[in-house]
C-alpha positions as a Markdown table, in Angstrom:
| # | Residue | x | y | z |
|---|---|---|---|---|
| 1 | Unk | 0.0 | 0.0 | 0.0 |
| 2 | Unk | 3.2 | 2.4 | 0.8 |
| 3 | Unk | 3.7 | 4.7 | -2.1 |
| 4 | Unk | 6.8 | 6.7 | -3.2 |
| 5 | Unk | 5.2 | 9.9 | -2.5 |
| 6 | Unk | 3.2 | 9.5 | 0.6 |
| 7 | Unk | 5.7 | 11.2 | 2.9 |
| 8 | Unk | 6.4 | 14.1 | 1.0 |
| 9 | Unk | 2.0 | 14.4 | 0.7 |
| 10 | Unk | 1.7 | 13.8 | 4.2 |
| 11 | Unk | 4.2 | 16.7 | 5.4 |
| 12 | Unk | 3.1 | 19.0 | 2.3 |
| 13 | Unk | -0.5 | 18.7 | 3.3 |
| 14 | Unk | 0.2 | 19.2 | 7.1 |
| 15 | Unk | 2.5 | 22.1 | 6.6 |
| 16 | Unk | 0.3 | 23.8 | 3.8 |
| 17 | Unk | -3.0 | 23.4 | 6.1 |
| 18 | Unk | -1.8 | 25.0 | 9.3 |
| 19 | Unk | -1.4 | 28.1 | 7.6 |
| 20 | Unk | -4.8 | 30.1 | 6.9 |
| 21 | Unk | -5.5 | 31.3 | 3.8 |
| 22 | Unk | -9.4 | 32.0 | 4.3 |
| 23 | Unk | -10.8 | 33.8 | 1.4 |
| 24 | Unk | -13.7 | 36.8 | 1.9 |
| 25 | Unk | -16.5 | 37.2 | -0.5 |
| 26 | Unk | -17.1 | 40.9 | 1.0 |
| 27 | Unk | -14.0 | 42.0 | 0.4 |
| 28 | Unk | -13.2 | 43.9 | -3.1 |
| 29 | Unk | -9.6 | 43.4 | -3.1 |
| 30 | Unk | -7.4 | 40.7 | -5.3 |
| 31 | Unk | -6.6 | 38.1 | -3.3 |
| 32 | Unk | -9.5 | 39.2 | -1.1 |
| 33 | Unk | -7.6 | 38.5 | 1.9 |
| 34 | Unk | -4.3 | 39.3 | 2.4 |
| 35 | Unk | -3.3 | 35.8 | 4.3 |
| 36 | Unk | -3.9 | 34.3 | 1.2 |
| 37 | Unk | -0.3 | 36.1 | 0.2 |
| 38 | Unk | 1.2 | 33.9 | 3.0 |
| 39 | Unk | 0.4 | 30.6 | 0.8 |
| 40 | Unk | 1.3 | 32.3 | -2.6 |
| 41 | Unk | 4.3 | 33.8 | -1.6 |
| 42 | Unk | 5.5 | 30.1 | -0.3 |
| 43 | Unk | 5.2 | 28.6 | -3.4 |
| 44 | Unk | 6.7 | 31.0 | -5.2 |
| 45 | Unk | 9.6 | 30.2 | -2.9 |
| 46 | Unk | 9.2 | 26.6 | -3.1 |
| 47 | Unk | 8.4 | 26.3 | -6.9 |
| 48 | Unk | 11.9 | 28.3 | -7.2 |
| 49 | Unk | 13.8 | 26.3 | -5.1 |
| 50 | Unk | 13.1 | 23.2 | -6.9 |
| 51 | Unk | 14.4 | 24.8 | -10.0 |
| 52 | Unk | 10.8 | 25.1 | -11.6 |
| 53 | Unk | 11.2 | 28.4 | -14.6 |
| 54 | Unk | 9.6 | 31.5 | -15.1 |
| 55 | Unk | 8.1 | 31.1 | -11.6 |
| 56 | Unk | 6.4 | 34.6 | -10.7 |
| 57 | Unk | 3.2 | 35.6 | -9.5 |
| 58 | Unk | 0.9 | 37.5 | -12.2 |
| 59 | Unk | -1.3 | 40.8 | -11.6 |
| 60 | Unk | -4.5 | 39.2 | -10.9 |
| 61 | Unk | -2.4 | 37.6 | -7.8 |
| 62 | Unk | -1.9 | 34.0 | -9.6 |
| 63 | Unk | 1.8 | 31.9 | -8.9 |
| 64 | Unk | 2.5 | 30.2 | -12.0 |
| 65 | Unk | 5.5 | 28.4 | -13.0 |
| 66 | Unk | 7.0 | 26.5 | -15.9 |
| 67 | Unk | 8.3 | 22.4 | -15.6 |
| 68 | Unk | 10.1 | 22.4 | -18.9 |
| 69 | Unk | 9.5 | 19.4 | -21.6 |
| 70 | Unk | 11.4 | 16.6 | -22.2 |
| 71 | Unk | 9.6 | 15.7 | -25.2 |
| 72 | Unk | 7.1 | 16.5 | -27.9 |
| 73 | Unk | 3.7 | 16.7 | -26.9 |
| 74 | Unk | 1.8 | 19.8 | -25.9 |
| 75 | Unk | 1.5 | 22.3 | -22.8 |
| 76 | Unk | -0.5 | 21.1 | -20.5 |
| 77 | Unk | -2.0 | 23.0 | -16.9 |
| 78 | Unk | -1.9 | 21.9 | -13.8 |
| 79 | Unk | -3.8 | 24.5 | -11.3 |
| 80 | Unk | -5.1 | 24.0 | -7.5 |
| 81 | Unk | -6.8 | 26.8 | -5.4 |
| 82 | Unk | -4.8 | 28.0 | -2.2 |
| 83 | Unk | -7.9 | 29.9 | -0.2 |
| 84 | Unk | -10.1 | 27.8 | 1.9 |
| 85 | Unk | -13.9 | 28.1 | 2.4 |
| 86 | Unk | -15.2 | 30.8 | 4.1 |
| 87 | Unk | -18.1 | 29.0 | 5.5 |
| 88 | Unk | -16.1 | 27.3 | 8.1 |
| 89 | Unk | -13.5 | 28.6 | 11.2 |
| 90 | Unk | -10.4 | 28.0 | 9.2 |
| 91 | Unk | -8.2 | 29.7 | 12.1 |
| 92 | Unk | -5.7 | 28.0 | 14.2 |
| 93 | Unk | -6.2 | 24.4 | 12.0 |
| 94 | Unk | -4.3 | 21.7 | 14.0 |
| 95 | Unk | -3.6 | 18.8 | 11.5 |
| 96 | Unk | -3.2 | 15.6 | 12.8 |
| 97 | Unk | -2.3 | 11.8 | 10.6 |
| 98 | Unk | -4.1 | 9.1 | 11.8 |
| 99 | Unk | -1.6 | 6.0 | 10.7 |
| 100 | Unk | -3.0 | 2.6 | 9.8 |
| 101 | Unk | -6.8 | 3.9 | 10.3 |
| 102 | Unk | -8.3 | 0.6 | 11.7 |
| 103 | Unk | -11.9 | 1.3 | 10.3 |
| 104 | Unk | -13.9 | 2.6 | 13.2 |
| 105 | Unk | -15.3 | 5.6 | 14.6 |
| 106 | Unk | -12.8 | 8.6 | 14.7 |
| 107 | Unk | -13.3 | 11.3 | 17.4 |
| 108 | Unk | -11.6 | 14.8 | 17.9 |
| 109 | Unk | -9.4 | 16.1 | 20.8 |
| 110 | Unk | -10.6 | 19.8 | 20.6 |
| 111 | Unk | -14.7 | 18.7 | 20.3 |
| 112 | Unk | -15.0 | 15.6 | 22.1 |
| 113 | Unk | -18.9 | 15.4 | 20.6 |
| 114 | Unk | -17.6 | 15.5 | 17.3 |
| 115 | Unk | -17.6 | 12.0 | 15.8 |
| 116 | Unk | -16.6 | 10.9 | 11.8 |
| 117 | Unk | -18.4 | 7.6 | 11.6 |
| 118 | Unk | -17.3 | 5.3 | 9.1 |
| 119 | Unk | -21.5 | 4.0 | 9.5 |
| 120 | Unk | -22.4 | 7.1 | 8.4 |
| 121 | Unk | -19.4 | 7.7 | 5.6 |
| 122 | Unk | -18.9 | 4.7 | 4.0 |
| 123 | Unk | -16.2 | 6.1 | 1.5 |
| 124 | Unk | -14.2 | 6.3 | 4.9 |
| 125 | Unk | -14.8 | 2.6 | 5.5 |
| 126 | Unk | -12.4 | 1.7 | 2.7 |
| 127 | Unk | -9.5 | 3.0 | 4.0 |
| 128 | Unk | -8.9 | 0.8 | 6.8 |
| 129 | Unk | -5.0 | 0.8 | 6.8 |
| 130 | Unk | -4.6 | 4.2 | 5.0 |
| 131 | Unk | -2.8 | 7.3 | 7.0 |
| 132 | Unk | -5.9 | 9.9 | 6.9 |
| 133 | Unk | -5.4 | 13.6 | 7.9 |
| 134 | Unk | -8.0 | 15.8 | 9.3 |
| 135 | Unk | -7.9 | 18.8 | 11.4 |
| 136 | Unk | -8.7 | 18.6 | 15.4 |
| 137 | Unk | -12.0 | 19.7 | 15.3 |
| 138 | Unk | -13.1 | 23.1 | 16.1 |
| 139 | Unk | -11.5 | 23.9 | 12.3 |
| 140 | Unk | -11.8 | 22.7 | 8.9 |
| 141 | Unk | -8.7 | 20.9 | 7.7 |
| 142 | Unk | -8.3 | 23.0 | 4.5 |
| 143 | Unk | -7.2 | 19.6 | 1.9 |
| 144 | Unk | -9.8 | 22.1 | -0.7 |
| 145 | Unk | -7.3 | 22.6 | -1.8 |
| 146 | Unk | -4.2 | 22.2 | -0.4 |
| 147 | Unk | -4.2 | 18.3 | -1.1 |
| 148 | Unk | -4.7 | 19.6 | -4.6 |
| 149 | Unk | -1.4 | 22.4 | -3.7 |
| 150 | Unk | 0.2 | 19.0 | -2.0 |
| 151 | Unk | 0.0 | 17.1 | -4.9 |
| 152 | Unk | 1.4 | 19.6 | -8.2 |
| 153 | Unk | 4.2 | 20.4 | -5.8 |
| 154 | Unk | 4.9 | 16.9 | -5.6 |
| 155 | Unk | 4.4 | 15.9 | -8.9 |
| 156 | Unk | 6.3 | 19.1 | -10.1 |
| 157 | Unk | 9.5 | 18.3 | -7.7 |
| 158 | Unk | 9.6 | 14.7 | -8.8 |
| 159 | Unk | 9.7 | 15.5 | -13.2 |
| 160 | Unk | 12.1 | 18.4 | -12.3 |
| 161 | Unk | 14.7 | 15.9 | -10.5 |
| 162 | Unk | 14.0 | 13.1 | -13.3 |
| 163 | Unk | 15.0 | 14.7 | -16.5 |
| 164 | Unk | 14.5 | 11.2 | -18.3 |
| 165 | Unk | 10.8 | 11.3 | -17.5 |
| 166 | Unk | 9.0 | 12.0 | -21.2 |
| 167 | Unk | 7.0 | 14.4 | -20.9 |
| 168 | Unk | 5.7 | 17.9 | -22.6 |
| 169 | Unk | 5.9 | 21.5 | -21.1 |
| 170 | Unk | 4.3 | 21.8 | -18.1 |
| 171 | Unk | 3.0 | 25.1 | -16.7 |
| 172 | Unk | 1.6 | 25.2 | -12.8 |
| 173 | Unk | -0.3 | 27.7 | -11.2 |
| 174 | Unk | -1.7 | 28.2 | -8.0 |
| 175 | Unk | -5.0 | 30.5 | -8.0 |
| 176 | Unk | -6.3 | 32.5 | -4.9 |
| 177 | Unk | -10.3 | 32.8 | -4.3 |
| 178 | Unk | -11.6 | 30.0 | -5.9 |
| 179 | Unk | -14.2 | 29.3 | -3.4 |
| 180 | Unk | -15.8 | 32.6 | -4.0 |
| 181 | Unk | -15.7 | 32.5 | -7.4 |
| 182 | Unk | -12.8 | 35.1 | -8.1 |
| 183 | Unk | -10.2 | 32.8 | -8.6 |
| 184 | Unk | -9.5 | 33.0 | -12.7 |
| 185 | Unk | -9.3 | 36.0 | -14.8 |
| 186 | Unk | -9.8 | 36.3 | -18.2 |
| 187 | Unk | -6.1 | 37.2 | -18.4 |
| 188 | Unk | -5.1 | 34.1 | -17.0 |
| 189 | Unk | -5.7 | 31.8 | -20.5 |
| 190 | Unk | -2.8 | 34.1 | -21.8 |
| 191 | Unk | -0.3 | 33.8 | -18.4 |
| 192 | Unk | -0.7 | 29.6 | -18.2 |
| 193 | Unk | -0.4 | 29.5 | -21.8 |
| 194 | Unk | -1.6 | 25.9 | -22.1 |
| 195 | Unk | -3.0 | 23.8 | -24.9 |
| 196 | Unk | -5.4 | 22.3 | -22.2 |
| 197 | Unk | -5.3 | 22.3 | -18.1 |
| 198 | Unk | -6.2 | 20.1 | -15.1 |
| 199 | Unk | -7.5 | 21.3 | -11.8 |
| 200 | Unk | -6.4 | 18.8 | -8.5 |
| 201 | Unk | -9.6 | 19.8 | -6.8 |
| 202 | Unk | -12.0 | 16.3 | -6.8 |
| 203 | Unk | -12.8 | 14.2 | -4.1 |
| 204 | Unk | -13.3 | 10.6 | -4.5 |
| 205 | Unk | -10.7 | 8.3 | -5.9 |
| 206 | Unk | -11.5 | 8.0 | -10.1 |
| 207 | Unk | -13.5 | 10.6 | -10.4 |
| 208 | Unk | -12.3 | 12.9 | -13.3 |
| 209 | Unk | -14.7 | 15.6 | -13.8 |
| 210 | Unk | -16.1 | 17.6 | -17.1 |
| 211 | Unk | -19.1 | 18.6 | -15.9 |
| 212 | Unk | -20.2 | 21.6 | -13.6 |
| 213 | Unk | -23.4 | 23.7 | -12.5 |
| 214 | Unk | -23.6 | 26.9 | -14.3 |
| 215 | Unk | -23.8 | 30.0 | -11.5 |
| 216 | Unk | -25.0 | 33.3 | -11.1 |
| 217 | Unk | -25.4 | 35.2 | -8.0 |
| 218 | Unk | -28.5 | 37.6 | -6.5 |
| 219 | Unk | -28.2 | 40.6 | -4.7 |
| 220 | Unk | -31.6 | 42.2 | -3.2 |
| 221 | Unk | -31.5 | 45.3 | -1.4 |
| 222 | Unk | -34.9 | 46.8 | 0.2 |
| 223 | Unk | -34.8 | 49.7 | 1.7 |
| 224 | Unk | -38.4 | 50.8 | 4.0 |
| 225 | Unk | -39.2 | 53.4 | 5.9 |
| 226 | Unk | -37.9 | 54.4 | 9.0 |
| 227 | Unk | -39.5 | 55.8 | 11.6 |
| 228 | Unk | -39.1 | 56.4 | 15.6 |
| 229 | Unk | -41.5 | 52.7 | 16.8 |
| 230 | Unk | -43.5 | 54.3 | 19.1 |
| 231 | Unk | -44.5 | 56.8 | 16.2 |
| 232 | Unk | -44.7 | 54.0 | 13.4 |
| 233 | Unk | -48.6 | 53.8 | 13.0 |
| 234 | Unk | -49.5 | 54.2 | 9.0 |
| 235 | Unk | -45.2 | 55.0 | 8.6 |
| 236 | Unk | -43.4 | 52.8 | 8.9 |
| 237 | Unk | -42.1 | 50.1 | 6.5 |
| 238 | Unk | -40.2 | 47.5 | 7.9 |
| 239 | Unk | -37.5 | 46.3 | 5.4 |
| 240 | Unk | -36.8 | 42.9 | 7.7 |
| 241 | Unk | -40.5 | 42.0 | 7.4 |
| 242 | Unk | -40.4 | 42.4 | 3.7 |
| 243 | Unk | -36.8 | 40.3 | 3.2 |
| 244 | Unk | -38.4 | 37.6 | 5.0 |
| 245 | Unk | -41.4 | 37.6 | 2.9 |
| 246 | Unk | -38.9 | 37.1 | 0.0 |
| 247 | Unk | -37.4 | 33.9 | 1.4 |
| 248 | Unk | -40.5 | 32.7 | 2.5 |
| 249 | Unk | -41.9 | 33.1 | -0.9 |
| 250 | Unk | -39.3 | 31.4 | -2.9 |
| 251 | Unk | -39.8 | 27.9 | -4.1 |
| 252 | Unk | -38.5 | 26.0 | -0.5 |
| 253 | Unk | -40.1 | 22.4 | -0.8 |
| 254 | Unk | -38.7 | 22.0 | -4.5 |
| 255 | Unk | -35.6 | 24.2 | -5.3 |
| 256 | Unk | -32.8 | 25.1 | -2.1 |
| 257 | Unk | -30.1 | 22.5 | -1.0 |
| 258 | Unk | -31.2 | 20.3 | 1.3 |
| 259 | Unk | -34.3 | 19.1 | -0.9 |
| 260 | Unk | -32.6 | 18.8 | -4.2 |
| 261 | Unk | -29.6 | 16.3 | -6.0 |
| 262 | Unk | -28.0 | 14.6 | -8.6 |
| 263 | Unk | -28.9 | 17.3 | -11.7 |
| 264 | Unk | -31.1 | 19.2 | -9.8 |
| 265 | Unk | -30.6 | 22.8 | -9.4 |
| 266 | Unk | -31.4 | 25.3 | -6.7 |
| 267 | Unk | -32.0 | 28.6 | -5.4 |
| 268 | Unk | -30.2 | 29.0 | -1.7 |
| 269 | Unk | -30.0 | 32.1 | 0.4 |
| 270 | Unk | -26.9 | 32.4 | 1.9 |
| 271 | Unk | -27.0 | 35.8 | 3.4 |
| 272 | Unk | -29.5 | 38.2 | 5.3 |
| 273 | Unk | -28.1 | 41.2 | 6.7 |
| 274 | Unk | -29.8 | 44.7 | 8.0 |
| 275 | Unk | -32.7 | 45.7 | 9.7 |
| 276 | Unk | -36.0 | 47.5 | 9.8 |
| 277 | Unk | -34.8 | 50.3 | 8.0 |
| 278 | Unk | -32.7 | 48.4 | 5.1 |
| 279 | Unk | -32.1 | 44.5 | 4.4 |
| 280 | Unk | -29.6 | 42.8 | 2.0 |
| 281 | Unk | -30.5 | 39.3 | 1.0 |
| 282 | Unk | -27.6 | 37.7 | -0.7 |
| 283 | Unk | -28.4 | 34.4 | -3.2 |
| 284 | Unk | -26.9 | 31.8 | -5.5 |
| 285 | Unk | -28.7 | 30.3 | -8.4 |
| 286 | Unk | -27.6 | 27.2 | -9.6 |
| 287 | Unk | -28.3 | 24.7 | -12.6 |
| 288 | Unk | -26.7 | 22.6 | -15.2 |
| 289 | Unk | -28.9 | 24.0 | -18.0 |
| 290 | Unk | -28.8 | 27.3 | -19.0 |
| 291 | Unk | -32.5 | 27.4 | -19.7 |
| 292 | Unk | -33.2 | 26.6 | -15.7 |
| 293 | Unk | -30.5 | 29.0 | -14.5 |
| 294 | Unk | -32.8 | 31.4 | -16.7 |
| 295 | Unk | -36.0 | 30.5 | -15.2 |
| 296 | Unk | -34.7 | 30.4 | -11.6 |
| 297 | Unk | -33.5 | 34.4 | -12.2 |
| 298 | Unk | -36.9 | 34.7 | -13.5 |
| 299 | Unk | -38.8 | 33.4 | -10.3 |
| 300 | Unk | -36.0 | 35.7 | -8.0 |
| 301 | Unk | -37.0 | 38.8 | -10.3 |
| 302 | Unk | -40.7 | 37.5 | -9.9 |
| 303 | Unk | -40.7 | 37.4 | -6.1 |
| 304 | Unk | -39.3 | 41.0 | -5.7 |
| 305 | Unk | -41.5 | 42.3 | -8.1 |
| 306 | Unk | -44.7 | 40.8 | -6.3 |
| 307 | Unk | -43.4 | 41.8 | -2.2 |
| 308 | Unk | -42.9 | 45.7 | -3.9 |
| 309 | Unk | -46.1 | 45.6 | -5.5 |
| 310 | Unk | -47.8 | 44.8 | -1.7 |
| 311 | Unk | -45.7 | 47.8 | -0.2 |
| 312 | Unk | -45.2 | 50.3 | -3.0 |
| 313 | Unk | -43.5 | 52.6 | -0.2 |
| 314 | Unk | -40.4 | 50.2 | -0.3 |
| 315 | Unk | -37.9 | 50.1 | -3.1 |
| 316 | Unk | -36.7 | 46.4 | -3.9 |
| 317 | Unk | -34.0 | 46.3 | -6.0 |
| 318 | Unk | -32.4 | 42.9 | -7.8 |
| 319 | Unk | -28.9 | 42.6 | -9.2 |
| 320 | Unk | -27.9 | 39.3 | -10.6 |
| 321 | Unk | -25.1 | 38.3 | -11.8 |
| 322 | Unk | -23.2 | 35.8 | -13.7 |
| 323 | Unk | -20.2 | 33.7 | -11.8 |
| 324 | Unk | -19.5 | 30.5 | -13.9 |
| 325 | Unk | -21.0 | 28.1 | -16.7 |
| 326 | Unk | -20.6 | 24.5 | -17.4 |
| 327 | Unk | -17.9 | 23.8 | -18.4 |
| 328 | Unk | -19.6 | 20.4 | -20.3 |
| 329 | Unk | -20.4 | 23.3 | -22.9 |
| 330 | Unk | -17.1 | 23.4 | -24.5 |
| 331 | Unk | -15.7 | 20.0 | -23.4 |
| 332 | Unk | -17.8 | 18.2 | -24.8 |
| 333 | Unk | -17.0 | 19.8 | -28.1 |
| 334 | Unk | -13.8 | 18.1 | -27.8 |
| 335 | Unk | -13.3 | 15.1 | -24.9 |
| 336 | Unk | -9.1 | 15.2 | -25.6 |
| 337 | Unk | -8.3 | 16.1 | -22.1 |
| 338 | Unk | -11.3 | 14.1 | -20.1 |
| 339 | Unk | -10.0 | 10.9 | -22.3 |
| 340 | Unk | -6.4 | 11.1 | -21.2 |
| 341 | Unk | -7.0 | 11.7 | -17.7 |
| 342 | Unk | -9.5 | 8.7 | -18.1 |
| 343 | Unk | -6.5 | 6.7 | -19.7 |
| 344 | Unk | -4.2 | 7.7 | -17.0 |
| 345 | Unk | -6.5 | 7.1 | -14.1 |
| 346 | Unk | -7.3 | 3.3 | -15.0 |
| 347 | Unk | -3.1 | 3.1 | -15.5 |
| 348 | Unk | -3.3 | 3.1 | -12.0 |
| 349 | Unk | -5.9 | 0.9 | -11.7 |
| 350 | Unk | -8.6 | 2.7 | -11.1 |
| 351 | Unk | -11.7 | 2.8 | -13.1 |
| 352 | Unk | -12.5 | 6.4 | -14.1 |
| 353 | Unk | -16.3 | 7.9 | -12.9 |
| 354 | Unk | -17.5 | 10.9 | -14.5 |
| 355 | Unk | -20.1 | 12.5 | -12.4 |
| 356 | Unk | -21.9 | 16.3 | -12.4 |
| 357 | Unk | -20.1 | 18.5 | -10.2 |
| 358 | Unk | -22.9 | 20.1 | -8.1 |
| 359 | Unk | -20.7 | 23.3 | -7.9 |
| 360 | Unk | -18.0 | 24.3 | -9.8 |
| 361 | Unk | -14.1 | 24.7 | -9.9 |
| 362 | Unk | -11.7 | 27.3 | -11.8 |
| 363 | Unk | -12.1 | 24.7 | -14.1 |
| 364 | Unk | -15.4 | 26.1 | -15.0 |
| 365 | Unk | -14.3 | 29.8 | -15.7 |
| 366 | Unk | -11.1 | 29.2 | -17.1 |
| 367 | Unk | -12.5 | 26.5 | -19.7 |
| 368 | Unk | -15.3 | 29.4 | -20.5 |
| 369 | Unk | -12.4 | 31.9 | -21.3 |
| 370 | Unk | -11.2 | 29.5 | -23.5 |
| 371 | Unk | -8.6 | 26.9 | -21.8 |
| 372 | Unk | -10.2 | 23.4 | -21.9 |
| 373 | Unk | -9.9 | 22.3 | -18.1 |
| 374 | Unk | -11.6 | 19.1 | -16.5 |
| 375 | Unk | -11.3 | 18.2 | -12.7 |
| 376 | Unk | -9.1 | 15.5 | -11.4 |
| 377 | Unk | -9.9 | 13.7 | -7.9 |
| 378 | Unk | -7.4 | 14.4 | -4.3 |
| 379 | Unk | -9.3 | 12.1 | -2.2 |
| 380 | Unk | -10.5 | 15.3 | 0.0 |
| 381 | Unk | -13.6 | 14.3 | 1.6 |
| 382 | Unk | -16.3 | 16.0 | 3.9 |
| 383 | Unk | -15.3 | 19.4 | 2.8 |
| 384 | Unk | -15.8 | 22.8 | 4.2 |
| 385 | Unk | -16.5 | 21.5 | 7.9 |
| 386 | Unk | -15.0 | 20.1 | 10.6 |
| 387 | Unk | -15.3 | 16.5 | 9.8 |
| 388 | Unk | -12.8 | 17.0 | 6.7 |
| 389 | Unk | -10.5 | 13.9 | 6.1 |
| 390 | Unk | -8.3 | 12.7 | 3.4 |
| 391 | Unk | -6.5 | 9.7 | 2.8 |
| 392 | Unk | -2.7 | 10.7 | 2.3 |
| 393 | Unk | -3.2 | 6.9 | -0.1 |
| 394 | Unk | -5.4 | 8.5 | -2.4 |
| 395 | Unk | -3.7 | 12.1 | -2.8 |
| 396 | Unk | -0.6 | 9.4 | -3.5 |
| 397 | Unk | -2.8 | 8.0 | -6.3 |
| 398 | Unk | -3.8 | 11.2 | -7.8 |
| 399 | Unk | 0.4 | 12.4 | -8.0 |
| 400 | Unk | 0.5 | 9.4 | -10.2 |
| 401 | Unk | -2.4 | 9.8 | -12.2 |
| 402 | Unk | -1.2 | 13.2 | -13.0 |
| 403 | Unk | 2.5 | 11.6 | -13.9 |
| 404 | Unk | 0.9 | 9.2 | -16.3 |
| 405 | Unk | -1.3 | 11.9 | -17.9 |
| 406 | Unk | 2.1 | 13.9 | -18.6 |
| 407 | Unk | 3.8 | 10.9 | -20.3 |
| 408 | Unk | 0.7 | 9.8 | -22.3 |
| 409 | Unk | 0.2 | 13.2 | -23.7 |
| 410 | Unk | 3.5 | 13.3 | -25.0 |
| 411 | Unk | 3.5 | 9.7 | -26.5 |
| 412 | Unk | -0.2 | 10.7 | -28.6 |
């Protein structure tokens, strides 16, 4: 079961996760927190002192970096995110290993109540033996995406000490803000200057990804009238009365989250902030068709309209906005990349599973600006909370998936 790499992912993945890189979605600035400089300015560092080329970070805040070829074949991407979710404490992260996991229940030293249940995760159940990583549980361990950083670093340390590897130009680059959505430019097709790409930024061993919702994102803003209470009789407008008629209006037993899968799309409210006198109601629209994304902007824009027309003293406003498409769109057009990574993945084994990504990646907006750019699996599992885990076995796998990739593309 030991693997060449597993060390070196094991004390990447520990190092890189202790250090927070939490990205902001309020923030207007590029990275939109400046911690996120602490990971980008490492691998700059690192990438340089493995003897990677033209390693530099970019304007839009993106470290990229050049493994040169050995061979003929084209220039392929290799990109993982270094910010961590925002919807989870991702301060002070603790990582521990777990060697030899021995298949039962694993519990936390800083939440004793908190319990990952191999019962209730039965991917866990198949690593009995594996070495498993996950933070100590008040935090999120942070593997999206730094078992995706873990492994290019890796991969990119081993082709640049073994120049007899075959392989074509290689160009790496490490993104901030992909969790909120900021995380490619449209300048960055021109900086990686690749034929194709790869994000490391899948979960489950096999599964190599070409398929993603297409986003947009809400913004409603009410603004009532506001008046002393005691003098409010007839005057009054309360603006948190009329944001909760919003939510409460929207489609809830059919189209939010918890009540939807597989190629289902939803609406979700993610943010309510204000009071009586103005509300901001924050929302993301999701769908793998662009006809649904159209109809859900429709029923948002239908809601508003029908809470104003019931208290014309109000002004609702409604803002949306487009994040990301599917990147199936383009792919599809031509399957090149998904088919080698397919290839590559059952080299090791492994038989390949293609499944809809109910969110998306940079993938998504770097394949829409014109760089072909399917997902590749880490292994990282129970994301963005404090149950995360991954299985320093399966990010071993993925490092050699991604070596195979490089040497069948230049042999094709």
């Amino acid at each position: 079961m030991k693997n060449r790499f597993d060390q070196e992912l094991e004390t990447r993945l520990v190092r890189y996760a202790a250090i927070d890189s939490q990205s902001d979605e309020t923030s207007p600035s590029t990275p939109s927190t400046e911690i996120q400089f602490d990971m980008l300015n490492l691998l700059r560092q690192e990438l340089t002192e493995i003897g990677a080329q033209d390693v530099e970070m970019t304007g839009d805040s993106v470290v990229v970096a050049t493994i040169p070829g050995t061979a003929d074949g084209p220039t392929i991407g290799f990109l993982a995110h270094v910010d961590t979710a925002p919807q989870f404490n991702a301060t002070g992260v603790k990582p521990r290993v777990i060697k030899g996991y021995n298949g039962g229940e694993i519990t936390f030293p800083d939440d004793p109540d908190l319990v990952l249940s191999p019962e209730e995760h039965p991917y866990l159940a198949e690593k009995i033996g594996h070495d498993l990583i996950t933070a100590s549980g008040t935090t999120l361990l942070g593997a999206d995406d730094k078992a995706g950083v873990s492994i290019l670093m890796t991969m990119a340390r081993h082709l640049l000490e073994n120049n007899d590897i075959p392989h074509g130009p290689i160009r790496i680059a490490f993104t901030p803000d992909e969790e909120i959505g900021r995380g490619v430019t449209e300048q960055l097709p021109k900086n990686l200057g690749a034929d194709f790409a790869y994000t490391l930024d899948g979960q489950e061993l096999g599964e190599i990804e070409y398929e993603s919702f297409s986003a947009d994102r809400a913004v409603i803003k009410i603004t009532g009238v506001s008046i002393h209470p005691g003098l409010a009789k007839d005057k009054m407008v309360n603006a948190a009365h009329l944001a909760a008629k919003i939510v409460q209006t929207l489609p809830q037993a059919t189209m939010t989250p918890e009540v939807t899968d597989g190629r289902q799309g939803f609406i979700h409210v993610t943010d309510m902030n204000g009071g009586s006198s103005e509300m901001e109601i924050k929302l993301i629209l999701r769908d793998f068709e662009m006809e649904a994304l159209e109809a859900q902007r429709e029923i948002v824009r239908q809601v508003c309209a029908a809470v104003q027309a019931t208290e014309p003293r109000a002004t609702i406003t409604c803002d949306i906005s487009h994040q990301y498409r599917n990147m199936r769109y383009w792919l599809e057009k031509d399957m090149t990349p998904v088919d080698l990574a397919r290839e590559a993945c059952r080299e090791q084994g492994i038989e390949p599973v293609s499944v809809p990504i109910r969110g998306g990646t940079d993938g998504s907006r770097l394949t829409e600006f014109g760089t072909p750019t399917p997902n590749i699996f880490t292994g990282m599992q129970c994301i963005h909370g404090p149950l995360e885990w991954i299985s320093v076995q399966d990010m071993a796998i993925a490092t050699e998936t991604c070596l195979s990739l490089v040497g069948k593309a230049a042999r094709s």
